[in-house]
ZADO-1210 file (C-alpha; in nm, 4 decimals, padded with zeros to 6 digits):
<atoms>
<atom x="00.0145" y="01.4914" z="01.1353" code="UNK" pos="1"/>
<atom x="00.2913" y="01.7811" z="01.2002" code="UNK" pos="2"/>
<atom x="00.5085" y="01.4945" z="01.2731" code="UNK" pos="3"/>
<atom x="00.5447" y="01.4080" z="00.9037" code="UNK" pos="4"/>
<atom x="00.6822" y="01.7235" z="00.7677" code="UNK" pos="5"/>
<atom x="01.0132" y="01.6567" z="00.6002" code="UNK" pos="6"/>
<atom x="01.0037" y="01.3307" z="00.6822" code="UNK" pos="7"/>
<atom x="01.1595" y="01.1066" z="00.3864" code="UNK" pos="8"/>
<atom x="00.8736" y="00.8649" z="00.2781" code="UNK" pos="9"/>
<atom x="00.8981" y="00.5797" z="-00.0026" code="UNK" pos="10"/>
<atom x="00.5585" y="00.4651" z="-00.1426" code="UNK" pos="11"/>
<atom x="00.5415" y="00.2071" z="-00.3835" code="UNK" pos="12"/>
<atom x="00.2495" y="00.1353" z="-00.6372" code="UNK" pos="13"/>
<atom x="00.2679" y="00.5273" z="-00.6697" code="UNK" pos="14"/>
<atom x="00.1601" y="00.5646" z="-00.9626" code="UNK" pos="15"/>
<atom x="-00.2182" y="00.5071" z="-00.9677" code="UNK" pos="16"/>
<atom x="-00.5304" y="00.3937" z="-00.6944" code="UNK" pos="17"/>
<atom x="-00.4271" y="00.4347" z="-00.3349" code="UNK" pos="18"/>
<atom x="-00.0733" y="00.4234" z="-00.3993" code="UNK" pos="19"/>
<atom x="-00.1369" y="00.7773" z="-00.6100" code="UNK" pos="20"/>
<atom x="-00.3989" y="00.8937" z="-00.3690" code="UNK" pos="21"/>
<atom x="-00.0847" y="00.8345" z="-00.0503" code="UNK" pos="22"/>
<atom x="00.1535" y="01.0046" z="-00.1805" code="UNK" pos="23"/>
<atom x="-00.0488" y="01.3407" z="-00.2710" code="UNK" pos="24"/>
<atom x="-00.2093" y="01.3157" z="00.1098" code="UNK" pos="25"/>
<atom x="00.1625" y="01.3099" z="00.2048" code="UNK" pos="26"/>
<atom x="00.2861" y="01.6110" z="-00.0180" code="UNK" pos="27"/>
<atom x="-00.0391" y="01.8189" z="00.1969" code="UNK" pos="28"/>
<atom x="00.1719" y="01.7190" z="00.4861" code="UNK" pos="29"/>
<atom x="00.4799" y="01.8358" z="00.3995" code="UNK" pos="30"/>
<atom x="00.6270" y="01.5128" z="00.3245" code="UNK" pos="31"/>
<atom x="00.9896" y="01.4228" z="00.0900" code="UNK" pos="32"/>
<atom x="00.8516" y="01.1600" z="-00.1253" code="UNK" pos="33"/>
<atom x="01.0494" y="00.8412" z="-00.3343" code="UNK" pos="34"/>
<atom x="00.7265" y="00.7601" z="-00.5750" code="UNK" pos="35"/>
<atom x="00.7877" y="00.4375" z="-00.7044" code="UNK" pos="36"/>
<atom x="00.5561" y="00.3048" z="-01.0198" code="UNK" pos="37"/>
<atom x="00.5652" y="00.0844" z="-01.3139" code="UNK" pos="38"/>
<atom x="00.3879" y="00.3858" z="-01.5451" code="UNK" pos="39"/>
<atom x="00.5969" y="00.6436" z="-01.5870" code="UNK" pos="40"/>
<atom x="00.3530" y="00.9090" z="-01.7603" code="UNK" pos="41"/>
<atom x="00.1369" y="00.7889" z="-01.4669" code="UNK" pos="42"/>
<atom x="00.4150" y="00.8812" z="-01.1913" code="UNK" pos="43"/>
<atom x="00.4694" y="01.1751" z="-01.3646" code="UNK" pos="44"/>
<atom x="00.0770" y="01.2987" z="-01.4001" code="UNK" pos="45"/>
<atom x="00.1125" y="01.2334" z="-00.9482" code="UNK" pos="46"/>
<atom x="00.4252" y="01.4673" z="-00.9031" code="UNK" pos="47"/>
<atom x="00.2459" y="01.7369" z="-01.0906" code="UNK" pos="48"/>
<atom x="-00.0297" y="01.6874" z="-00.8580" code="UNK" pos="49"/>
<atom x="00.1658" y="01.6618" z="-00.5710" code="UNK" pos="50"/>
<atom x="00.3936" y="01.9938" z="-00.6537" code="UNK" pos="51"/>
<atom x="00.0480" y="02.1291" z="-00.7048" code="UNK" pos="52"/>
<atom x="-00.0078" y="02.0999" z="-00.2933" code="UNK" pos="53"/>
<atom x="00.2787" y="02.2954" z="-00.2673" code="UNK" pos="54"/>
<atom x="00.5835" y="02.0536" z="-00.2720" code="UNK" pos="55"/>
<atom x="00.8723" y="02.1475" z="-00.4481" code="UNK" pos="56"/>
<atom x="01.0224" y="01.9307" z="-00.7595" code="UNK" pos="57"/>
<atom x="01.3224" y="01.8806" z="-00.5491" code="UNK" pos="58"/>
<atom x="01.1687" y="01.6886" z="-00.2782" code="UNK" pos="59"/>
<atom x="00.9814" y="01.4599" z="-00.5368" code="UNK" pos="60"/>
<atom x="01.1803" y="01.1549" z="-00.6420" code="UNK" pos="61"/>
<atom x="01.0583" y="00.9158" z="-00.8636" code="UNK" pos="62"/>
<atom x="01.1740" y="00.5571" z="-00.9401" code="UNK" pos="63"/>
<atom x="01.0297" y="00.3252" z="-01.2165" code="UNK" pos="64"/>
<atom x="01.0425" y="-00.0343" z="-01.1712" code="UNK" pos="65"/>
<atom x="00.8611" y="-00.3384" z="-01.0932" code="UNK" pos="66"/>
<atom x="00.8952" y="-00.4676" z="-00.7224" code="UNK" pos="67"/>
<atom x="00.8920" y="-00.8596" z="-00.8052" code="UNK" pos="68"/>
<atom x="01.2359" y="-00.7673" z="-00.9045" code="UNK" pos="69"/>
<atom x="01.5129" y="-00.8549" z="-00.6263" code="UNK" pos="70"/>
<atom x="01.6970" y="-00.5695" z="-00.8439" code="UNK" pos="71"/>
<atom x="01.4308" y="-00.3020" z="-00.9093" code="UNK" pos="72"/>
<atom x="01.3533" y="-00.3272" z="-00.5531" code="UNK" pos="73"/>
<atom x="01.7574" y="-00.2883" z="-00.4040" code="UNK" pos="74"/>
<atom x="01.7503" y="00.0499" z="-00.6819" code="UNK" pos="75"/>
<atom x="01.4789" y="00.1620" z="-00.5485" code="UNK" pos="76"/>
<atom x="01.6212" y="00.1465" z="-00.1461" code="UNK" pos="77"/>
<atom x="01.9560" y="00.2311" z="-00.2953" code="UNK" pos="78"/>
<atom x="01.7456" y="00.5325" z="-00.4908" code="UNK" pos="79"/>
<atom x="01.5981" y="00.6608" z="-00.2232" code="UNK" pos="80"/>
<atom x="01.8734" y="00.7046" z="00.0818" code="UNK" pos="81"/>
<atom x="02.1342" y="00.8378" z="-00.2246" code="UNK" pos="82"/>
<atom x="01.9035" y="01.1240" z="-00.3271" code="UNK" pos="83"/>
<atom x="01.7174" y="01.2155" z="00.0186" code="UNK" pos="84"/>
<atom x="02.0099" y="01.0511" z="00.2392" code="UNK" pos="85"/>
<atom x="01.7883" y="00.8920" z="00.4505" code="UNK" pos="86"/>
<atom x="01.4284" y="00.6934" z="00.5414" code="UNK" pos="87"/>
<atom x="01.1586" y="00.7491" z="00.7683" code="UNK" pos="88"/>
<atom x="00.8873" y="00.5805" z="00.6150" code="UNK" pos="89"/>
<atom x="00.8047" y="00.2426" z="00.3554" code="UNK" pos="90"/>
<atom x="00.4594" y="00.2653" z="00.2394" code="UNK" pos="91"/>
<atom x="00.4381" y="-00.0897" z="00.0573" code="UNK" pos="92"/>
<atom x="00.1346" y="-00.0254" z="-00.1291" code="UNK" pos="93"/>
<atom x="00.2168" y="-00.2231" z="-00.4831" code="UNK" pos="94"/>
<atom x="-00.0267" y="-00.4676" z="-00.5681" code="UNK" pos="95"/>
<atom x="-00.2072" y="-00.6524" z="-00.8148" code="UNK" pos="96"/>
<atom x="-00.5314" y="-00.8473" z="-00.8279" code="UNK" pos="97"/>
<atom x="-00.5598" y="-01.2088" z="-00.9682" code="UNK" pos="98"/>
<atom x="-00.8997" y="-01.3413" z="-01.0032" code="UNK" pos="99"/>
<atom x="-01.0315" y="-01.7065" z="-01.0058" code="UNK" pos="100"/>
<atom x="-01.0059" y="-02.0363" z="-00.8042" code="UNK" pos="101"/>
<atom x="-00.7043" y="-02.2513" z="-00.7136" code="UNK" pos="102"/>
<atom x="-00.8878" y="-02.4917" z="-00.9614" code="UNK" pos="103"/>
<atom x="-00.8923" y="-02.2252" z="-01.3074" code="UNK" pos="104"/>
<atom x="-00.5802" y="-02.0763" z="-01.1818" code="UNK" pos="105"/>
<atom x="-00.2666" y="-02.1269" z="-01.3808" code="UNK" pos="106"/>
<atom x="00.0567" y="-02.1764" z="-01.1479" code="UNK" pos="107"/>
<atom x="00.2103" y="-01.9023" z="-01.3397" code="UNK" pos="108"/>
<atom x="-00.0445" y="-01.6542" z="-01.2374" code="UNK" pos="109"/>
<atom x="-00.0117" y="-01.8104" z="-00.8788" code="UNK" pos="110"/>
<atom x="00.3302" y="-01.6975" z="-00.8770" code="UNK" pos="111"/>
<atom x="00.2346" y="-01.3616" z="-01.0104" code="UNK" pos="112"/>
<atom x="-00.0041" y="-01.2935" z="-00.7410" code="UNK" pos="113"/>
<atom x="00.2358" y="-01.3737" z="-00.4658" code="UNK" pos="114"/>
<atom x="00.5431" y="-01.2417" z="-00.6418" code="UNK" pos="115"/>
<atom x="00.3859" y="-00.8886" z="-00.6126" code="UNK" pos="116"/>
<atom x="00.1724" y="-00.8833" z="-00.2805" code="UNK" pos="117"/>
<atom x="00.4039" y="-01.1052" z="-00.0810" code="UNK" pos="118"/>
<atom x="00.7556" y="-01.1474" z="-00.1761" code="UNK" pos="119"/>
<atom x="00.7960" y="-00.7635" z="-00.3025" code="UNK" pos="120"/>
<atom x="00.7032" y="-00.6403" z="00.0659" code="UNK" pos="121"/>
<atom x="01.0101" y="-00.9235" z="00.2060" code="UNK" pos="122"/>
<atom x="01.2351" y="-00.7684" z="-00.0098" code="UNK" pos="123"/>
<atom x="01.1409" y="-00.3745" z="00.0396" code="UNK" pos="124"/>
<atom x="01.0716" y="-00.4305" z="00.4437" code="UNK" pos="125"/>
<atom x="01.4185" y="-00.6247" z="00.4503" code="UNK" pos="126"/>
<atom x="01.6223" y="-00.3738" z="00.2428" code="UNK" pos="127"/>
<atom x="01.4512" y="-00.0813" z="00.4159" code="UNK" pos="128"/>
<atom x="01.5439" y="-00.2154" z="00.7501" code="UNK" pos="129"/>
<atom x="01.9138" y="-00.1127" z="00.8220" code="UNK" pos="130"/>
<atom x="01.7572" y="00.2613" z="00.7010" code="UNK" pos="131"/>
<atom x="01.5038" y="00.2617" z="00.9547" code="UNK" pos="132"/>
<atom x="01.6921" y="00.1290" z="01.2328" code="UNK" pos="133"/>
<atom x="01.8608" y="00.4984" z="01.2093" code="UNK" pos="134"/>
<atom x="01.5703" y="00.6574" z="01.2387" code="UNK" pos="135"/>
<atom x="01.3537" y="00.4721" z="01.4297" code="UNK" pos="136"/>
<atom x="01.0864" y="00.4765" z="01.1154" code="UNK" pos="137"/>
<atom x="00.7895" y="00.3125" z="01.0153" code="UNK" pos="138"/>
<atom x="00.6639" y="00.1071" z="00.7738" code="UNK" pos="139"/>
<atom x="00.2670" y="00.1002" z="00.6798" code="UNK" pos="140"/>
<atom x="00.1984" y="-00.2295" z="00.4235" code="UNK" pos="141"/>
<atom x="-00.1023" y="-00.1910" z="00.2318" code="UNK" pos="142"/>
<atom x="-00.3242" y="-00.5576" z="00.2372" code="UNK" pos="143"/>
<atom x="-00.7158" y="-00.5824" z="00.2540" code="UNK" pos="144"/>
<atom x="-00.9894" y="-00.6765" z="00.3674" code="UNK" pos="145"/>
<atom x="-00.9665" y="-00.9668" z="00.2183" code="UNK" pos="146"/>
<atom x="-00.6743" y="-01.1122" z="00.4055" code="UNK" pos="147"/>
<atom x="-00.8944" y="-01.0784" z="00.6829" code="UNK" pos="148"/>
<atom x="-01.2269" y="-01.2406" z="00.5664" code="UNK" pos="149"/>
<atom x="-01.2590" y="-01.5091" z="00.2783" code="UNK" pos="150"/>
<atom x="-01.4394" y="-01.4389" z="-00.0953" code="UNK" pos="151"/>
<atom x="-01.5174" y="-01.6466" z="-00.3763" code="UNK" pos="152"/>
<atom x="-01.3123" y="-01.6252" z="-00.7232" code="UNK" pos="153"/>
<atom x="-01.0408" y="-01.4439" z="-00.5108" code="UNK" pos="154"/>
<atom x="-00.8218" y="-01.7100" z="-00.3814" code="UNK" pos="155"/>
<atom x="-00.4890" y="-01.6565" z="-00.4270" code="UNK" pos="156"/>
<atom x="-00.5178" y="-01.2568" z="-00.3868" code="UNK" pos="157"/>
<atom x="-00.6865" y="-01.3244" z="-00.0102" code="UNK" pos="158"/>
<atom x="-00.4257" y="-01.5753" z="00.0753" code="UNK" pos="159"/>
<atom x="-00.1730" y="-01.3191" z="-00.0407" code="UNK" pos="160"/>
<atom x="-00.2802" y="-01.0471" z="00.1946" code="UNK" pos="161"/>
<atom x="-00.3006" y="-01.2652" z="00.4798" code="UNK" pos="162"/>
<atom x="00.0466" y="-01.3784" z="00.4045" code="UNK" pos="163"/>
<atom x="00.1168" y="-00.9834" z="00.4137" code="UNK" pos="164"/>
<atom x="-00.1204" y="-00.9239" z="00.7384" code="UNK" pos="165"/>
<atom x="00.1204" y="-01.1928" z="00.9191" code="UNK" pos="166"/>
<atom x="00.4062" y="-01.0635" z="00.7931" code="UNK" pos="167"/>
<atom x="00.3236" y="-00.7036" z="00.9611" code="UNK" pos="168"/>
<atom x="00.2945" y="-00.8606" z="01.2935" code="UNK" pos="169"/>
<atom x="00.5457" y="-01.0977" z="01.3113" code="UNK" pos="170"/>
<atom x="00.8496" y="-00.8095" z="01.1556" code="UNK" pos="171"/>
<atom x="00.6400" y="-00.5160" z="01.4197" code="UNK" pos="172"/>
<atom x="00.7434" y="-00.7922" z="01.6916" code="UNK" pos="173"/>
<atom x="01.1030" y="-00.8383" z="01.5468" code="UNK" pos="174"/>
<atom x="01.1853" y="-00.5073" z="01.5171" code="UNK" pos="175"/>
<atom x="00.9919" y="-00.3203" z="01.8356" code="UNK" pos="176"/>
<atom x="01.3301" y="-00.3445" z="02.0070" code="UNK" pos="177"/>
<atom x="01.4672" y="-00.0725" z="01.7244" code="UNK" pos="178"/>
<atom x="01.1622" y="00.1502" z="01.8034" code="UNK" pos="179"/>
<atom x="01.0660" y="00.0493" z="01.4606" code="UNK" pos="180"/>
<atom x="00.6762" y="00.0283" z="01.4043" code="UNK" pos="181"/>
<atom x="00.5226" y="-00.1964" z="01.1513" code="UNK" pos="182"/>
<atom x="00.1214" y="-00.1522" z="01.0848" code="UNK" pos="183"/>
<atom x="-00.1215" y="-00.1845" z="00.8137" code="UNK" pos="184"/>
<atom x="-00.4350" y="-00.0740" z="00.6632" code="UNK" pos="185"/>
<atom x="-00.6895" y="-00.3310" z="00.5650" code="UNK" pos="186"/>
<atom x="-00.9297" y="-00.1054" z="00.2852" code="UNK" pos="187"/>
<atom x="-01.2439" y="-00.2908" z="00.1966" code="UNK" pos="188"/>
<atom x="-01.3798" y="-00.2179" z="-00.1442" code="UNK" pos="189"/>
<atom x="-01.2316" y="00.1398" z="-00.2589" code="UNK" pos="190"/>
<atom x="-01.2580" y="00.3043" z="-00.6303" code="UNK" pos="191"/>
<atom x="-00.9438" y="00.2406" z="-00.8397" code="UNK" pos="192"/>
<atom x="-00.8600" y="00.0789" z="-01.1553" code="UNK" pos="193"/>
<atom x="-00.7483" y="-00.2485" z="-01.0037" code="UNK" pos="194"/>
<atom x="-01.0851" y="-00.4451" z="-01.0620" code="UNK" pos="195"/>
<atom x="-01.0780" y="-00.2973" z="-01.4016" code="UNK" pos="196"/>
<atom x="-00.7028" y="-00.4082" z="-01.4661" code="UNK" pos="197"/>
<atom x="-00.8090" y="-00.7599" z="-01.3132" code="UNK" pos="198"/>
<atom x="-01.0418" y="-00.7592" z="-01.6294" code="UNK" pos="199"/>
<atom x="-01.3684" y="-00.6442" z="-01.4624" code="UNK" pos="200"/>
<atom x="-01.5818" y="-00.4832" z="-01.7428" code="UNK" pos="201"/>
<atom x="-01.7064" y="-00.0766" z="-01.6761" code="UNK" pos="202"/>
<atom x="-02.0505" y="-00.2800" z="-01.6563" code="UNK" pos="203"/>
<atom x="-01.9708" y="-00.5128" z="-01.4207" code="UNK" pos="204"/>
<atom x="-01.7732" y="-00.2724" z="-01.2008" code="UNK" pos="205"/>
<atom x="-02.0589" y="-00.0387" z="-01.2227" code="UNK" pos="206"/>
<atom x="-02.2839" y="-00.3559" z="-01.0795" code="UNK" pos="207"/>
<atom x="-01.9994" y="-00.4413" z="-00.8397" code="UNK" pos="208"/>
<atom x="-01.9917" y="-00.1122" z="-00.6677" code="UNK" pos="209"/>
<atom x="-02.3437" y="-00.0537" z="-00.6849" code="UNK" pos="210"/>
<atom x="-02.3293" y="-00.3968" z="-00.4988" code="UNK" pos="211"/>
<atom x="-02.0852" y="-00.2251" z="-00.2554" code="UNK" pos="212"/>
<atom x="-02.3472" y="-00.0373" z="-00.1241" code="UNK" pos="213"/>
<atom x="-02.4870" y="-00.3764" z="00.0714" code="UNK" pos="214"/>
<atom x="-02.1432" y="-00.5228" z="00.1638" code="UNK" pos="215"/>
<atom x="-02.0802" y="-00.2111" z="00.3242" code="UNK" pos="216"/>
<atom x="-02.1933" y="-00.1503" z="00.6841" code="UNK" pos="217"/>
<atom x="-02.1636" y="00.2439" z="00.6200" code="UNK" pos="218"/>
<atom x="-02.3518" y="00.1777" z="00.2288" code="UNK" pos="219"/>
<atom x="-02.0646" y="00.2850" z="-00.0151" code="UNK" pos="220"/>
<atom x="-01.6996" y="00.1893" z="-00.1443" code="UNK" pos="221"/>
<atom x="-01.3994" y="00.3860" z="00.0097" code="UNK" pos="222"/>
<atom x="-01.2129" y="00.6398" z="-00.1369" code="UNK" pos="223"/>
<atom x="-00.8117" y="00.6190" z="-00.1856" code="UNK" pos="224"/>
<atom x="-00.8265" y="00.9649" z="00.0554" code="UNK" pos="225"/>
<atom x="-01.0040" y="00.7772" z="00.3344" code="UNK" pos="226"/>
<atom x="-00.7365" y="00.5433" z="00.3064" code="UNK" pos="227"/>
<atom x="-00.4612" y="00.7356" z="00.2698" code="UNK" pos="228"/>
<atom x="-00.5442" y="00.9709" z="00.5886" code="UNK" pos="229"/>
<atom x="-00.5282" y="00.5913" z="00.7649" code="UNK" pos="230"/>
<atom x="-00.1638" y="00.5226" z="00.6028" code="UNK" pos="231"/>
<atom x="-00.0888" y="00.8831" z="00.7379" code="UNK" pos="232"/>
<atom x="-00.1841" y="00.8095" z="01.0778" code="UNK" pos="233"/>
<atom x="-00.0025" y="00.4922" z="01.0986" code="UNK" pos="234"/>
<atom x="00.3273" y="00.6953" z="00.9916" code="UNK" pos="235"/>
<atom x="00.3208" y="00.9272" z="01.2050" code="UNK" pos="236"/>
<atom x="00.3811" y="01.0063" z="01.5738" code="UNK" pos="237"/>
<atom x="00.0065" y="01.0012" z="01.6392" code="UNK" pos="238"/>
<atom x="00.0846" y="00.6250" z="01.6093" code="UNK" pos="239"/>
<atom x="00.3610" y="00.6297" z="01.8764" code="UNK" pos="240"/>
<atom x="00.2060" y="00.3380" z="02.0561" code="UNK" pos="241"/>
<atom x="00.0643" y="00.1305" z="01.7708" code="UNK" pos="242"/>
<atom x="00.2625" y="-00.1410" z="01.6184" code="UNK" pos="243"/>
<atom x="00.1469" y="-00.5324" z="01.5125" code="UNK" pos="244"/>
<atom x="-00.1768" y="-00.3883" z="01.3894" code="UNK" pos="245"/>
<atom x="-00.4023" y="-00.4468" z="01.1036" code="UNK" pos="246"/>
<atom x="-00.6096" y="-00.1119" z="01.0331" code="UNK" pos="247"/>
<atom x="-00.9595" y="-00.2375" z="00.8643" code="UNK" pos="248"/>
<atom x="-01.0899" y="00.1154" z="00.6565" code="UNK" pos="249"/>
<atom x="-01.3852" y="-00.0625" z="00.5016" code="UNK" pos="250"/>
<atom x="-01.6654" y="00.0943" z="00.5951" code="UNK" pos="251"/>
<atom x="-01.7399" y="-00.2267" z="00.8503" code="UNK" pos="252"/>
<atom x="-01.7233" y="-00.4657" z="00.5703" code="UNK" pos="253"/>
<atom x="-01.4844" y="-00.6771" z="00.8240" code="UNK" pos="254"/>
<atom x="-01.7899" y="-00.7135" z="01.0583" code="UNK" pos="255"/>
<atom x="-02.0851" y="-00.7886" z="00.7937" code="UNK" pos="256"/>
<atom x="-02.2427" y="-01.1238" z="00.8180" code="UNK" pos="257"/>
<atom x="-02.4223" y="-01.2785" z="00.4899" code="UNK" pos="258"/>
<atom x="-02.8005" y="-01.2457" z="00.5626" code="UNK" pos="259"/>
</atoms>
């Protein structure tokens, strides 16, 4: 991953889970990093950790805002290319989880869900764009699993990340002729605070990643480094030829048939 040393890399959702986990796996590698978050004593806790690789303060930028916001989002670009004066890389790794059917789902927590996963990575992928044309950069989108295979009491965060997953491949076809790649990683179950922040008890998460261990093909949930290491690869020039693509790291959940 030589490749990504001093390269200028914006991750979004920075400030906890995988988006927290990305962005110290890309201090290791030498990275410039715009850490975008809505927790700011959060975002802070992740440049301490990330200096703590070895990065220096000056190479760390962070940006608070919410990305459902046309304007948070345009400071956040705007942000980014002032301080580091350019882009290489848009991790879009914000997210949120919304549980329950179309039927028990309010239309206001409809829009949530899609506001976040869906429109947030329009805006950021189409204000990133003139950036990366200049540097023939990358952009990784984080979805799941999930936009890939259908669950119960999940519907409008599955439909959300397949919205995403076609949104990777139709933009990596639109913009191939500016030798800019668009990928992204599919994680299956992984341990964050996301279920918990959906309103999952510590019981029932405990129960739900015990359960993990069945739904699994390789017997356990992910971790945000596995997944990070995958966001990496997609970034980078080890990914020269790899564009369109949807990245399952779920332990072979993707492949596992109810018995």
């Amino acid at each position: 991953m030589s490749s990504l040393k001093d390269k200028v890399v914006l991750i979004t959702g920075a400030s906890s889970g995988i988006g927290a986990g990305t962005a110290i796996h890309f201090a290791k590698l030498g990275c410039h990093l715009a850490l975008n978050g809505r927790n700011e004593d959060n975002l802070k806790s992740v440049v301490k950790q990330c200096e703590d690789t070895g990065l220096s303060k000056e190479n760390i930028l962070t940006i608070v805002g919410q990305v459902e916001d046309q304007q948070s989002c345009e400071k956040i670009i705007n942000d980014t290319v002032k301080h580091f004066g350019r882009l290489d890389s848009l991790i879009n790794n914000a997210g949120t989880l919304v549980t329950g059917s179309f039927e028990t789902m309010s239309v206001e927590d409809f829009d949530r869900q899609m506001n976040v996963n869906v429109r947030s990575v329009f805006l950021l992928m189409k204000l990133a764009i003139p950036h990366l044309k200049m540097t023939k950069g990358t952009i990784v989108n984080v979805s799941s699993v999930a936009g890939l295979r259908s669950f119960p009491n999940i519907a409008a965060y599955a439909t959300s990340k397949a919205a995403v997953d076609q949104m990777t491949r139709c933009t990596a076809l639109d913009l191939a002729p500016y030798g800019i790649r668009v990928n992204a990683v599919n994680p299956g179950v992984i341990v964050t605070d996301i279920h918990r922040r959906a309103g999952m008890s510590e019981k029932d998460y405990a129960e739900f990643l015990e359960h993990s261990r069945s739904t699994h093909a390789l017997g356990r949930a992910g971790t945000v480094e596995e997944v990070a290491k995958a966001i990496a690869f997609l970034a980078s020039d080890d990914s020269t030829f790899t564009t369109g693509e949807t990245l399952t790291v779920d332990g072979g959940r993707h492949a596992m048939c109810a018995r």
